[in-house]
TORPA-4810 file (N, C-alpha, C, O; in nm, 3 decimals):
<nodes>
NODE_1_9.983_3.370_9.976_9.978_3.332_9.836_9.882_3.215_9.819_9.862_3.134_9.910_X
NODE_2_9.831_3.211_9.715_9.688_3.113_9.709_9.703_3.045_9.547_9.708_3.108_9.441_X
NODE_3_9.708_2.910_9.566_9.698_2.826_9.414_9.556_2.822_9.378_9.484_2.784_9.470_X
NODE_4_9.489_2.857_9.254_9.326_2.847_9.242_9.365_2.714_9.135_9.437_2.721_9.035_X
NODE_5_9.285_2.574_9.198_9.351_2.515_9.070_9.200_2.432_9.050_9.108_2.450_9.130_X
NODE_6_9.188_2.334_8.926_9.093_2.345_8.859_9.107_2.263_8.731_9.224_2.245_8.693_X
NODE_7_9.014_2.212_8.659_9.019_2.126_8.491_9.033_2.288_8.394_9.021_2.406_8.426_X
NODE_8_9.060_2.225_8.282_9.078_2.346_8.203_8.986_2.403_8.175_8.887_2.344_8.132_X
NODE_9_8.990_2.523_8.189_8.832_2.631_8.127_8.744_2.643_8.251_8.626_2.637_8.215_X
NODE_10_8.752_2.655_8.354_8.692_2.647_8.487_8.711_2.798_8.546_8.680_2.829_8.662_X
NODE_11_8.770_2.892_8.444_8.760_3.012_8.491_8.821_3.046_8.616_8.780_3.144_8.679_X
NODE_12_8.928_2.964_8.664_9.034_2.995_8.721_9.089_3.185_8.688_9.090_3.274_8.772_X
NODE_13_9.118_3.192_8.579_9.212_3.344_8.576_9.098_3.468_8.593_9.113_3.576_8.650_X
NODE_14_8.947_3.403_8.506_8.811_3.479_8.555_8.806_3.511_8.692_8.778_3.625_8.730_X
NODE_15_8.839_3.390_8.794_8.796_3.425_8.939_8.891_3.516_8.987_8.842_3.592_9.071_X
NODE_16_9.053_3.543_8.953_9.140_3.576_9.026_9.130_3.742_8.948_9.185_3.833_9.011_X
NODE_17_9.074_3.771_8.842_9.040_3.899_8.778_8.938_3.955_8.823_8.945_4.078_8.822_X
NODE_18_8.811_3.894_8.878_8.689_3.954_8.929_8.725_3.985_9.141_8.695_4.072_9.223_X
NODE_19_8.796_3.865_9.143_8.868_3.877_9.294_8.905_4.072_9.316_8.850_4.154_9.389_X
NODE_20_9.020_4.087_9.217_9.089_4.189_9.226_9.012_4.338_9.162_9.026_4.457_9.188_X
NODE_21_8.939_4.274_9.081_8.812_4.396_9.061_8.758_4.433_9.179_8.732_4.553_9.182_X
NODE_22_8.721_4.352_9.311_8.633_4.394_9.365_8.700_4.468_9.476_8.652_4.554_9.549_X
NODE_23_8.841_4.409_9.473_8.947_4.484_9.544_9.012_4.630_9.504_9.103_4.684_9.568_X
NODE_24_8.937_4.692_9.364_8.966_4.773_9.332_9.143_4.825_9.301_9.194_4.936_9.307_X
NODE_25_9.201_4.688_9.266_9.318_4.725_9.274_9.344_4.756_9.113_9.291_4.699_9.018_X
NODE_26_9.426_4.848_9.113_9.464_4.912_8.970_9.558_4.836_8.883_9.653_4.798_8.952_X
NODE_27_9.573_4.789_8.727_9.676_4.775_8.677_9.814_4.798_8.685_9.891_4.731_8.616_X
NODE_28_9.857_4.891_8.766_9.996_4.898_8.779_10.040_4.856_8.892_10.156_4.870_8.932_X
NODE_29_9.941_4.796_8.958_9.987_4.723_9.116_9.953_4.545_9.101_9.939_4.459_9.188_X
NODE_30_9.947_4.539_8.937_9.969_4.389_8.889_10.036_4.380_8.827_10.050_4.464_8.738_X
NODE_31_10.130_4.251_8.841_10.226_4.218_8.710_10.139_4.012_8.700_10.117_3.931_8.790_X
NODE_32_10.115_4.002_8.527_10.088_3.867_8.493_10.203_3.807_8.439_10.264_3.866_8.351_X
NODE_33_10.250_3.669_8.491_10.314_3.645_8.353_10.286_3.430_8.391_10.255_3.356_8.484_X
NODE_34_10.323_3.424_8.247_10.299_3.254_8.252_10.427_3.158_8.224_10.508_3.152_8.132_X
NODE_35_10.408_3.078_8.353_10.509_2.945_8.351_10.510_2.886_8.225_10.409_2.872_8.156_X
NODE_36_10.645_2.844_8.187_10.654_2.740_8.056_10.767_2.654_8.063_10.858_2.678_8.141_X
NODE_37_10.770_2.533_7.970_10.937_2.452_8.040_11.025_2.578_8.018_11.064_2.634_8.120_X
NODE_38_11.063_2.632_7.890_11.196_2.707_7.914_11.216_2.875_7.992_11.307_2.954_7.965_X
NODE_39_11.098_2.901_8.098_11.108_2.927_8.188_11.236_2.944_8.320_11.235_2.847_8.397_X
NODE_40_11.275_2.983_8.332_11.376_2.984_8.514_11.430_3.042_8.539_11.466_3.113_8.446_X
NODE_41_11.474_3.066_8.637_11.503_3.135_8.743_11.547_3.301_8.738_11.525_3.384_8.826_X
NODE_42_11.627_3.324_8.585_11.660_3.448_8.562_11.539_3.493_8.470_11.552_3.598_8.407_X
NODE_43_11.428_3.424_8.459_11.322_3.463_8.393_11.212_3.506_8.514_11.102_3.562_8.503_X
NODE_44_11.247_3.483_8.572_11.191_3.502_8.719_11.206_3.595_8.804_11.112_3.670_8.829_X
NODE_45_11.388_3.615_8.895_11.422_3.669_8.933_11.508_3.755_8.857_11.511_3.850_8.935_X
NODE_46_11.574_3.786_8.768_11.640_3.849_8.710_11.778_3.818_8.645_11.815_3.711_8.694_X
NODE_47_11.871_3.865_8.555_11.985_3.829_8.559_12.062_3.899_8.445_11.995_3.961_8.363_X
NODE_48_12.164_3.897_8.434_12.251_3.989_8.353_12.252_3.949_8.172_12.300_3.845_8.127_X
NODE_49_12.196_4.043_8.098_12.154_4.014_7.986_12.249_4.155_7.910_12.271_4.254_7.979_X
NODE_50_12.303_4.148_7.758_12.301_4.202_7.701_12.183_4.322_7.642_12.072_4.316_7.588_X
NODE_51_12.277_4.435_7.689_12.217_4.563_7.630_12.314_4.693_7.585_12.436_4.703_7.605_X
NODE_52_12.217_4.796_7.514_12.267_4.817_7.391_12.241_4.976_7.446_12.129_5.018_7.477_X
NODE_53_12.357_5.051_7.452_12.406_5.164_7.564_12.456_5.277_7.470_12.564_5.269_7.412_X
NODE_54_12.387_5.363_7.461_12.485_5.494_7.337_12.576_5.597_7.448_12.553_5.675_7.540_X
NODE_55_12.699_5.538_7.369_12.816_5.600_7.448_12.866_5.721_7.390_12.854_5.731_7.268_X
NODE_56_12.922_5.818_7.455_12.921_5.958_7.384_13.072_5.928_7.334_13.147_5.875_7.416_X
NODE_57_13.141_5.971_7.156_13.231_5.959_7.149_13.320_6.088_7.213_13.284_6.206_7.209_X
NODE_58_13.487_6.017_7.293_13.540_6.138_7.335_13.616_6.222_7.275_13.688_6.295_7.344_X
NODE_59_13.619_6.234_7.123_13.685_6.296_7.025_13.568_6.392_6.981_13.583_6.509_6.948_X
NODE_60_13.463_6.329_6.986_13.339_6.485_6.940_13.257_6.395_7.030_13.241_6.274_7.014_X
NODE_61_13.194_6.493_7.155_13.112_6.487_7.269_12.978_6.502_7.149_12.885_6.428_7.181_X
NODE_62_12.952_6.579_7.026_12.756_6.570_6.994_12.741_6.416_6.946_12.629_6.365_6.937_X
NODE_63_12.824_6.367_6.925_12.856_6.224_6.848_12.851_6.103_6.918_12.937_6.085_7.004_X
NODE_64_12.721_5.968_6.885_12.716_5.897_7.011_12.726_5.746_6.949_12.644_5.710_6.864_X
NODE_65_12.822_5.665_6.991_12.794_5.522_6.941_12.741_5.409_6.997_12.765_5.414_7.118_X
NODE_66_12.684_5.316_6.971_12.623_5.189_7.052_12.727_5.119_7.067_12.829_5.096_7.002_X
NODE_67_12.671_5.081_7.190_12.840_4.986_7.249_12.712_4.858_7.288_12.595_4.879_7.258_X
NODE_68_12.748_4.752_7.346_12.686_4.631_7.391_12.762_4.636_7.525_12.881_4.651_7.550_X
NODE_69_12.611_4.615_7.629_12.688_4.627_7.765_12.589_4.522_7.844_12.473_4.514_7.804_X
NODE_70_12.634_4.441_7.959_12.590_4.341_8.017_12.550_4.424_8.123_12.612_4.528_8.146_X
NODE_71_12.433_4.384_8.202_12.354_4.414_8.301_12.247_4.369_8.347_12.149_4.326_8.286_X
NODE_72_12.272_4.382_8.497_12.142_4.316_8.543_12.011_4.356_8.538_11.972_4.466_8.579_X
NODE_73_11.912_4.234_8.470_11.796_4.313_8.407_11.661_4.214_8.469_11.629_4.097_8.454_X
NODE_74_11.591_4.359_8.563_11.497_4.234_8.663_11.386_4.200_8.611_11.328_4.250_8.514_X
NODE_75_11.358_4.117_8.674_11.226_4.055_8.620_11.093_4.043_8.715_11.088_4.092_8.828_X
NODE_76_11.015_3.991_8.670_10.811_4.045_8.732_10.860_4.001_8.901_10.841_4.088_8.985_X
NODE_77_10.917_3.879_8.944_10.901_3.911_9.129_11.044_3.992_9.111_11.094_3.895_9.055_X
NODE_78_11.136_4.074_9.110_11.174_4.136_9.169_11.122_4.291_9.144_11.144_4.384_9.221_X
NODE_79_11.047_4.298_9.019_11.032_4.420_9.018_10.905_4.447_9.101_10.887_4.565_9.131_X
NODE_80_10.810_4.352_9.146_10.675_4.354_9.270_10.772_4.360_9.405_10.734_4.437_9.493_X
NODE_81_10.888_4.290_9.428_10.926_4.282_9.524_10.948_4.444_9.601_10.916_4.485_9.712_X
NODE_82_11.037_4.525_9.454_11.062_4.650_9.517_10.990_4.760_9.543_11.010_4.855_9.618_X
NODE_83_10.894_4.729_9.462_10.778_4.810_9.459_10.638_4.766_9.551_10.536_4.835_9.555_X
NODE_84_10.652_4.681_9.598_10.602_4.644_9.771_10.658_4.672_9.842_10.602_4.680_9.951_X
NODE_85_10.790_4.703_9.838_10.880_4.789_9.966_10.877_4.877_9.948_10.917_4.927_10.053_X
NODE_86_10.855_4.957_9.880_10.896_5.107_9.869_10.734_5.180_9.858_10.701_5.299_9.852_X
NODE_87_10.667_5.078_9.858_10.498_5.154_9.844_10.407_5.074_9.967_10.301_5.025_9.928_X
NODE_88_10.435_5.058_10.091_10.387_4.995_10.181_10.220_5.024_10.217_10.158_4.963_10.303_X
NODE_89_10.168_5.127_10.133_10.013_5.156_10.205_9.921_5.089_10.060_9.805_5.117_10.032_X
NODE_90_9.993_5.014_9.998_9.924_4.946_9.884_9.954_4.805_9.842_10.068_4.763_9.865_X
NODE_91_9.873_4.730_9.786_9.869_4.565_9.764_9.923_4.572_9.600_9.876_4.609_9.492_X
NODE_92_10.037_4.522_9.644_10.120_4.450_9.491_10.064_4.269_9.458_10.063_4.162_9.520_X
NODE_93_10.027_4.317_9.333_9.997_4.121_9.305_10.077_4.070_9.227_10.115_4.157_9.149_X
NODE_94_10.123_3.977_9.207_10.232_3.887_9.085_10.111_3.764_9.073_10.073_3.700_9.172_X
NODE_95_10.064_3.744_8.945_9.988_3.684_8.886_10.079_3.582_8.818_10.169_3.617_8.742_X
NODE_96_10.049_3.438_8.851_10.125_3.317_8.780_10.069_3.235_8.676_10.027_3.132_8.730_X
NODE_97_10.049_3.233_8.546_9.942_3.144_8.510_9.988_3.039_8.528_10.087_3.044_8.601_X
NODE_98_9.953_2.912_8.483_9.987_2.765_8.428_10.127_2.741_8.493_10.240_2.720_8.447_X
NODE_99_10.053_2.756_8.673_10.212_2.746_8.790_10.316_2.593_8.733_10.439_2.585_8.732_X
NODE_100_10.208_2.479_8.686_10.254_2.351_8.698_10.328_2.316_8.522_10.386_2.216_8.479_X
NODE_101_10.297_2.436_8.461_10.334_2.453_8.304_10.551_2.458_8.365_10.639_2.406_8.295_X
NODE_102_10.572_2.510_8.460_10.697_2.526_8.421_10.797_2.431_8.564_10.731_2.356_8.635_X
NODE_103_10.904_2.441_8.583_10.985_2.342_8.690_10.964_2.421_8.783_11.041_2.517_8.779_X
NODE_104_10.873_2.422_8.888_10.883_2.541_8.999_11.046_2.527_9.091_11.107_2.626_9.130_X
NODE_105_11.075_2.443_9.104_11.233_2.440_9.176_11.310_2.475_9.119_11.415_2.506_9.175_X
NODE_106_11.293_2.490_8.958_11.440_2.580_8.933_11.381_2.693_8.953_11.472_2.776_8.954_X
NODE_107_11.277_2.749_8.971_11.199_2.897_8.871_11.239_2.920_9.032_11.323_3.010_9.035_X
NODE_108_11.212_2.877_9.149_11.176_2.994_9.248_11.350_2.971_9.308_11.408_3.069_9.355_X
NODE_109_11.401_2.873_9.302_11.541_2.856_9.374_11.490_2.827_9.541_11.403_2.764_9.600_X
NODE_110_11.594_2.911_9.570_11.599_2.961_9.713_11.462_3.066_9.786_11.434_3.089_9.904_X
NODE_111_11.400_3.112_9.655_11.311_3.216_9.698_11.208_3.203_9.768_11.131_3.285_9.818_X
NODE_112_11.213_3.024_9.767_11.045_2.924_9.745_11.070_2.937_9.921_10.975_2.892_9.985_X
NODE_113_11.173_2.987_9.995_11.164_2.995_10.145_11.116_3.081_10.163_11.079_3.088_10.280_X
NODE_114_11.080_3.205_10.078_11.032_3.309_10.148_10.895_3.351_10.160_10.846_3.453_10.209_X
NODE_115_10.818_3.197_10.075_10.694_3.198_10.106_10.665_3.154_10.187_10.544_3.137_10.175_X
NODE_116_10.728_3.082_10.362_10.665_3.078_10.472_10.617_3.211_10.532_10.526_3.224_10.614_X
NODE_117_10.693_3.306_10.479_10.654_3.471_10.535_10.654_3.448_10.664_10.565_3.503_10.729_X
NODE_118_10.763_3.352_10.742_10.842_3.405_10.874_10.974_3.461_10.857_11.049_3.428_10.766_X
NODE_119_11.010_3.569_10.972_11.129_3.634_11.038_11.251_3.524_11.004_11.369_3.557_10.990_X
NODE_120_11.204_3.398_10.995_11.281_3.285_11.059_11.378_3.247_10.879_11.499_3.230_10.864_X
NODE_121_11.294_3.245_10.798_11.314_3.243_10.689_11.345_3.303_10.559_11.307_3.285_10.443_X
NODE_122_11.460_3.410_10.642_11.526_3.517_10.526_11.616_3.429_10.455_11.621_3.312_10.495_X
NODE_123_11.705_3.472_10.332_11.751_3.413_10.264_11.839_3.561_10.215_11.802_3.679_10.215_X
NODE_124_11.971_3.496_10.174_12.091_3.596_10.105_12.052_3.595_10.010_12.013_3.488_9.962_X
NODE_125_12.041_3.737_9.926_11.998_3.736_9.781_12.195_3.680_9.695_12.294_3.656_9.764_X
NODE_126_12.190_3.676_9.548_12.284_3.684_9.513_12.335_3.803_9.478_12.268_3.904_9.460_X
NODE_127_12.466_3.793_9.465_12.540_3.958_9.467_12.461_4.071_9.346_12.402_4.179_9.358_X
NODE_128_12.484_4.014_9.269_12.377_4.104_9.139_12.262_4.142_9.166_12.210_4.245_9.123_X
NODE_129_12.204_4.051_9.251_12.009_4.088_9.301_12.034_4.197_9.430_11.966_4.300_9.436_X
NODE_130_12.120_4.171_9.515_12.184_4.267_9.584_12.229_4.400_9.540_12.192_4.507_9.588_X
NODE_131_12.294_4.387_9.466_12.349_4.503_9.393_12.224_4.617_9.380_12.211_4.733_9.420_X
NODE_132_12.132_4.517_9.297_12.033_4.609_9.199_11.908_4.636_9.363_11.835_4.736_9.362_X
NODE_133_11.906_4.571_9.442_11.846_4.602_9.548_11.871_4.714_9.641_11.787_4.800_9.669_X
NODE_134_12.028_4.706_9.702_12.052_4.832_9.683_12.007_4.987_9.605_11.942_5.085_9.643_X
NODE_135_12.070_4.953_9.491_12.016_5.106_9.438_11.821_5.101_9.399_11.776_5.212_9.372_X
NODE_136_11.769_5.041_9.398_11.619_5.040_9.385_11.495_5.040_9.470_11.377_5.047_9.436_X
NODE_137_11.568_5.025_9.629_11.503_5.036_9.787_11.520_5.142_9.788_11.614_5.196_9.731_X
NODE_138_11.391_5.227_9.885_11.409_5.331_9.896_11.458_5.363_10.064_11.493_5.468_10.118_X
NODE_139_11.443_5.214_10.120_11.514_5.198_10.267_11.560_5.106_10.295_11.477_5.030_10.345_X
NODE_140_11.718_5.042_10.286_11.748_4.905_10.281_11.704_4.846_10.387_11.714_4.723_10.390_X
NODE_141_11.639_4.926_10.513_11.601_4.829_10.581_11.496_4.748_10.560_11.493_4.635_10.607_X
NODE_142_11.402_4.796_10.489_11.293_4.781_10.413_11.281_4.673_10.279_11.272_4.721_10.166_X
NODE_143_11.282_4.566_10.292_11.350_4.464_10.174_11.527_4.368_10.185_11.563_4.256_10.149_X
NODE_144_11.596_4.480_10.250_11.718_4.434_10.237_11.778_4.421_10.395_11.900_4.422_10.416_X
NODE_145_11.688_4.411_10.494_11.750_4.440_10.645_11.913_4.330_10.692_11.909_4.208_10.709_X
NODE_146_11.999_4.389_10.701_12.057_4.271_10.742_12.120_4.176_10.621_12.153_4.058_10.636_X
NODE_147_12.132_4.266_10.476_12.134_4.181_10.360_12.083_4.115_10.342_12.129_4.053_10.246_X
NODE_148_11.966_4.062_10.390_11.852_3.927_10.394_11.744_3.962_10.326_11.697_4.073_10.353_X
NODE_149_11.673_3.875_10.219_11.576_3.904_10.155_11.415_3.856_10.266_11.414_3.757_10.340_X
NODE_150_11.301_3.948_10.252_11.198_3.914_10.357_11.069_3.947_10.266_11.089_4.033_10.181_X
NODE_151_10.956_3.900_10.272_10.870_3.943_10.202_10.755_4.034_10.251_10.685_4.016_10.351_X
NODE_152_10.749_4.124_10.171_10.625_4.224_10.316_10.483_4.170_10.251_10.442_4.092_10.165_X
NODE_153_10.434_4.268_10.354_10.303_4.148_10.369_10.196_4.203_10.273_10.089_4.147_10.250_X
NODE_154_10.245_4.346_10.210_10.133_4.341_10.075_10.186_4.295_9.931_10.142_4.333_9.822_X
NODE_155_10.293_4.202_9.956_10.324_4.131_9.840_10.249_4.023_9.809_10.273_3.925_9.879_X
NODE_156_10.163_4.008_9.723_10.093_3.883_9.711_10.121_3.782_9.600_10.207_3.806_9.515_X
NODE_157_10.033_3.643_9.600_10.130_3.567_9.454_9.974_3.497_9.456_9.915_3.441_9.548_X
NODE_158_9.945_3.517_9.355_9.837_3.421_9.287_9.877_3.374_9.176_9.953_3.429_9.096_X
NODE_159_9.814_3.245_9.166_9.849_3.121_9.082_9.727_3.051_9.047_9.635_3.022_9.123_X
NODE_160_9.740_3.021_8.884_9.629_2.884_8.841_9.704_2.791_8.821_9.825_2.807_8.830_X
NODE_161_9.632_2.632_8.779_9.705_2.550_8.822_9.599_2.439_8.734_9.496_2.419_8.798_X
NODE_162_9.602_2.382_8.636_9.534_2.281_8.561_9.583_2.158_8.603_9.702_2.128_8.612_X
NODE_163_9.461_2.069_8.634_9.510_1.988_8.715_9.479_1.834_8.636_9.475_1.728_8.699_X
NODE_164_9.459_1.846_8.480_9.433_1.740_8.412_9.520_1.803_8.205_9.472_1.815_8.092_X
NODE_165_9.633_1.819_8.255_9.680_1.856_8.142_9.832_1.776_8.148_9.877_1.734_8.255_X
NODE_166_9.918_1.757_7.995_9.969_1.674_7.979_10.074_1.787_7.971_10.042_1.905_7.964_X
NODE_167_10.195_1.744_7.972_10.336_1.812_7.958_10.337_1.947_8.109_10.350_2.069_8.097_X
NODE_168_10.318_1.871_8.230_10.304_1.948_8.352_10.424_1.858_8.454_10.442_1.737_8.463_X
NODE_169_10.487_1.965_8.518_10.559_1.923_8.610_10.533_1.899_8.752_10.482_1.992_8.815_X
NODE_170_10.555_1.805_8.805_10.504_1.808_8.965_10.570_1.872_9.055_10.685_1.911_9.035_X
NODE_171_10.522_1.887_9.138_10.561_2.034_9.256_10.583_1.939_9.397_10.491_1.867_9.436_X
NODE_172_10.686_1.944_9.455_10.728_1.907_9.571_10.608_1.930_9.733_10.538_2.020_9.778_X
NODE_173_10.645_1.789_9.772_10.548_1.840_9.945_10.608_2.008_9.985_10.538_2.105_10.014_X
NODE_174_10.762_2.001_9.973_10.775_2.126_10.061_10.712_2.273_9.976_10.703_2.383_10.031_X
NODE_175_10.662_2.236_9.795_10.662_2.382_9.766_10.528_2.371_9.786_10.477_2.482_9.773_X
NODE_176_10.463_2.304_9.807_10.307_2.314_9.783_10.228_2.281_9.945_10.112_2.250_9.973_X
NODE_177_10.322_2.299_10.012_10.253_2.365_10.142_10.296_2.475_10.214_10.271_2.485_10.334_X
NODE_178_10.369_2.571_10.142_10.353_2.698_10.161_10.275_2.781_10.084_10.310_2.899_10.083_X
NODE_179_10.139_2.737_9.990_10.074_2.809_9.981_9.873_2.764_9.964_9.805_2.669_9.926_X
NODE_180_9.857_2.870_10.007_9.656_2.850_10.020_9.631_2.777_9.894_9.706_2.787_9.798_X
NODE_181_9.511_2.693_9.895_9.477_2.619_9.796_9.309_2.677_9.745_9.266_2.740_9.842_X
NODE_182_9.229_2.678_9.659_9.101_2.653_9.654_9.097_2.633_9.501_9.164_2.677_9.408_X
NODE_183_8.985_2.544_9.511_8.906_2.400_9.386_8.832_2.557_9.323_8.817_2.661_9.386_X
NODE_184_8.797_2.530_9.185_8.755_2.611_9.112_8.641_2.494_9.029_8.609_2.484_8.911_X
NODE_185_8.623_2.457_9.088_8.467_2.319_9.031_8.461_2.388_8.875_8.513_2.491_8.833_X
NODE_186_8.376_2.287_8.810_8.315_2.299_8.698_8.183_2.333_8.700_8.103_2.244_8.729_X
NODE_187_8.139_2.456_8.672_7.990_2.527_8.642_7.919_2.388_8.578_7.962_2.321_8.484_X
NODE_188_7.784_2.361_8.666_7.698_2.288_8.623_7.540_2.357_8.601_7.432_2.311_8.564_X
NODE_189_7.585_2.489_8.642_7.445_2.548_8.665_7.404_2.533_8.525_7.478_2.510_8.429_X
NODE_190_7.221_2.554_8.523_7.161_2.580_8.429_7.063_2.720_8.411_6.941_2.722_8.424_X
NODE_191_7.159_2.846_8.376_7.099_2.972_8.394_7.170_3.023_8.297_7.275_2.978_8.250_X
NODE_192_7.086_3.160_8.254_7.126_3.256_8.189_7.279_3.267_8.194_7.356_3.242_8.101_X
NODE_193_7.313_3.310_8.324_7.478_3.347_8.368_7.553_3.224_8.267_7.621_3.264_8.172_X
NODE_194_7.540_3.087_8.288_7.648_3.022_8.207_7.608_2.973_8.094_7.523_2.884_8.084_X
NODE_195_7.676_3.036_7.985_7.674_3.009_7.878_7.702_2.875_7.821_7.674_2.838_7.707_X
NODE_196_7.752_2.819_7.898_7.758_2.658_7.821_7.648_2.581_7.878_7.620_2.468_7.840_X
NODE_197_7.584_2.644_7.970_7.430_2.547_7.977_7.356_2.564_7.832_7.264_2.482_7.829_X
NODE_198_7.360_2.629_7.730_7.285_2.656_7.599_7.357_2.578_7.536_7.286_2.502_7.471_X
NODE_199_7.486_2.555_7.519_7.540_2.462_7.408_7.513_2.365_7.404_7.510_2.304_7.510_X
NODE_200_7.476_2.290_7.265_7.378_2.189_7.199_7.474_2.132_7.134_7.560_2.207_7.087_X
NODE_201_7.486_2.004_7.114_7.575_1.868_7.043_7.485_1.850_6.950_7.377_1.805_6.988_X
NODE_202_7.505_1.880_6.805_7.385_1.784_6.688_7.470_1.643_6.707_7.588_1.676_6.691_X
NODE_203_7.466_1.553_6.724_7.490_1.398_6.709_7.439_1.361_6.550_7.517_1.316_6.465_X
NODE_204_7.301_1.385_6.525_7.218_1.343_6.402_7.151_1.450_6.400_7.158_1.543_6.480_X
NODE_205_7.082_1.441_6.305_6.934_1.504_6.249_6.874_1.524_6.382_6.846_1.633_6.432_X
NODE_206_6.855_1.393_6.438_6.771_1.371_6.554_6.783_1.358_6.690_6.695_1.359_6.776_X
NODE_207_6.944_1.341_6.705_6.984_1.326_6.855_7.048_1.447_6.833_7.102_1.492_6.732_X
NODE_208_7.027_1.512_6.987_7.063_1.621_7.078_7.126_1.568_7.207_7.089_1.474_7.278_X
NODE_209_7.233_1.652_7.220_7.254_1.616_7.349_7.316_1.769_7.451_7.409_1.844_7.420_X
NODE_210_7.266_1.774_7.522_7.317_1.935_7.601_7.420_1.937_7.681_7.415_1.900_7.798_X
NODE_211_7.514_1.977_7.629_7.669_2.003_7.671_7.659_1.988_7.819_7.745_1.900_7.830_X
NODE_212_7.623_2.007_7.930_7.635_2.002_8.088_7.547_1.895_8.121_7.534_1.892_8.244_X
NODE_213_7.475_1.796_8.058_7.450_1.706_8.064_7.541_1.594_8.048_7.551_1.510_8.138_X
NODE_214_7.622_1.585_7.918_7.725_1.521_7.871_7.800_1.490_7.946_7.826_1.377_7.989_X
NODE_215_7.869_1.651_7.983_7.969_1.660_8.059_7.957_1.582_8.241_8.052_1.522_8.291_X
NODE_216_7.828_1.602_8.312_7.809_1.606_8.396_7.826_1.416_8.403_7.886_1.360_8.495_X
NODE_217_7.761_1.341_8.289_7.709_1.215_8.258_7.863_1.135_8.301_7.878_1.046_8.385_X
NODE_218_7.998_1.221_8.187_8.117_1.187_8.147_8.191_1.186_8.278_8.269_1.096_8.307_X
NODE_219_8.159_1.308_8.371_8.244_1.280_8.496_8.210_1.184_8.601_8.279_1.144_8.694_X
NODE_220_8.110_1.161_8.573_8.055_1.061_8.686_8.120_0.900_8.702_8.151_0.824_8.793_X
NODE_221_8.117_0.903_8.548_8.250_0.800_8.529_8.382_0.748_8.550_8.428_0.643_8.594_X
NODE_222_8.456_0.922_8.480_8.562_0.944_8.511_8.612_0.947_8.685_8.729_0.971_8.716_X
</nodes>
């Protein structure tokens, strides 16, 4: 799993979209979704939510009423999880935006062990994630060996990560060295390809100033 992190607009989610273009991997072997504070853990991993079930009445069987029924209802890593086990000759991605947008210690729990991706570091799912693991493996040894949750190795987790934004939570030594890092710099080129080498500041009538100049002037400071 790899953090791409970066100032805002640095084309972080660009790199991790052209990455997977070139990997030819298809839309249905991605799931995106984005960190926020009210974000966790059953937004994550899953958890028992109200739903709405047409029950056949037993006085006339053509006749059907809605009842409200609780169930466990998974969410983007468990549904990559099972579908990396059960499809082993293909690369599942879980796409994270704005990792530092939400509390990563409540969001991952216990799960945040299973990104050392050693033998050493299985973890008991809870009975409900169990449950639904069970019936959704197509080989419990495969995901569930031993009742122990394990991650296979075409499960992947990419993440962006703004690293100058306000209302962001900080991430622990232990979660943020279980995963790859790389800087996503700020485009300074001056070519066709980047479009903000053309953008022009009117100041006055008479002063100009060229946006990657500015910018370039402003960090040198900063």
């Amino acid at each position: 799993q790899k953090i791409y992190y970066g100032a805002p607009g640095t084309g972080k989610s660009y790199k991790i979209k052209e990455d997977l273009k070139e990997k030819n991997i298809p839309e249905e072997q991605i799931d995106r979704i984005t960190f926020h504070p009210e974000f966790d853990y059953a937004s994550f991993i899953g958890g028992y939510k109200p739903t709405t079930e047409k029950i056949e009445v037993s006085t006339n069987p053509s006749v059907y009423k809605e009842e409200i029924q609780y169930k466990f209802i998974p969410q983007s890593f468990t549904n990559i999880y099972v579908n990396a086990w059960n499809d082993s000759t293909r690369d599942y991605y879980l796409i994270i935006e704005e990792i530092n947008r939400g509390n990563c210690a409540e969001i991952f729990g216990d799960i945040f062990q299973l990104l050392d991706r050693t033998s050493e570091y299985k973890i008991t799912p809870s009975k409900e994630l169990k449950e639904h693991l069970i019936l959704s493996l197509d080989n419990l040894d495969n995901g569930l060996k031993d009742s122990k949750l394990t991650l296979p190795s075409n499960f992947n987790i990419l993440a962006t990560m703004n690293t100058s934004d306000q209302s962001l939570f900080p991430m622990d030594s232990a979660f943020k060295r279980r995963w790859d890092w790389e800087y996503i710099p700020i485009n300074y080129d001056h070519s066709e390809d980047n479009k903000s080498s053309k953008f022009i500041i009117n100041l006055s009538d008479t002063i100009k100033i060229n946006w990657l100049h500015f910018i370039e002037s402003v960090n040198k400071i900063i």
